[in-house]
N, C-alpha and C positions, 0 to 999 in steps of 0.2 A: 506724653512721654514717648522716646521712640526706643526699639530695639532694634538691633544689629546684627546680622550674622558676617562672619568677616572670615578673610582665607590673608595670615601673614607666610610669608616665607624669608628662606634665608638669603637666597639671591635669586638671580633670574632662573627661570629651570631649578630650583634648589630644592632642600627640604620646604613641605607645607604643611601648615596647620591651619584648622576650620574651627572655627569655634564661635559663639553669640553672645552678645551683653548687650547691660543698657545704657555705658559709658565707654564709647570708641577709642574717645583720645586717652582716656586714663589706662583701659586695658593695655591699649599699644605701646603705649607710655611704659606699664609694668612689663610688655614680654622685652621691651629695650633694656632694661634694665634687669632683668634675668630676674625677676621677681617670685616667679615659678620655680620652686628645683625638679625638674623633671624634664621633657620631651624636648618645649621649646626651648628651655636655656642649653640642655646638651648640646642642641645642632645649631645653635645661634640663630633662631625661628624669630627675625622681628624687623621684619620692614613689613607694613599695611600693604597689600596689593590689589585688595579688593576687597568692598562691600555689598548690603545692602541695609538699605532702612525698611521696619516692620512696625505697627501700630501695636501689634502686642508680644509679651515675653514667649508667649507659646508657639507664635506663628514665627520666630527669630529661632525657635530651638529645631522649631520639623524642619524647616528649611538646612540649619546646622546639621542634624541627621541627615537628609538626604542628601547631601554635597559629599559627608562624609561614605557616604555608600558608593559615590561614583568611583570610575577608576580613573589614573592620574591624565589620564590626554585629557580625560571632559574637563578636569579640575585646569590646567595649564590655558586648553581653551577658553574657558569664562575667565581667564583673567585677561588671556592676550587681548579676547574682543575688546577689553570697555579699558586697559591700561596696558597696552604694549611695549611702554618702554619700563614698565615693571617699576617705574617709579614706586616710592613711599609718601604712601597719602597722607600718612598723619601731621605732618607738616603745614597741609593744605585745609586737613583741618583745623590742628591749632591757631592759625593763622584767620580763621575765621571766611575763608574762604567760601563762593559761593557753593562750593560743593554740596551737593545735598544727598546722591547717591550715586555708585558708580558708574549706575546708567546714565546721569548727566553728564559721564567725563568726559568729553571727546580729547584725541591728541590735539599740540599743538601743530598747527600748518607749517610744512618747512617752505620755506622761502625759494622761490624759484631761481 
């Protein structure tokens, strides 16, 4: 079974939230649909922009805490690096996509 920790936001530069589970697409799925009444439905907090995959629920939550302790440039940085067009991954997950963490994301190449 894998865990997750993930950082959705509202739009590019927007509101962000960090947070971990053991089900990506379902979570992402519920902060779309304001499933939560609290932080992220207030600020409309639900496009995926970043992950990671974790072998267990414990090592998915320290990692949650420690992102959560950064301040917002490190947080904006980890996502430009592995998803700068701030795309929404959940799509690519549901889709079945080869994605498997968003270290394997690279952009696509623009065309010369």
């Amino acid at each position: 079974m894998a865990f997750f920790t993930y950082i959705m936001a509202s739009q590019r530069n927007g509101t962000l939230y960090t947070g971990s589970t053991d089900e990506l697409v379902g979570r992402s799925l519920q902060h779309k649909a304001k499933r939560f009444a609290g932080f992220t439905s207030k600020y409309g907090v639900d496009r995926l922009v970043w992950y990671e995959v974790f072998e267990s629920r414990s090592a998915a939550f320290k990692r949650e805490r420690q992102i959560k302790k950064w301040n917002r440039q490190w947080k904006l940085e980890l996502i430009e690096k592995t998803n700068p067009g701030w795309d929404d991954l959940t799509d690519r997950l549901r889709l079945g996509d080869d994605l498997v963490d968003a270290k394997d994301w690279t952009p696509p190449r623009e065309e010369d």
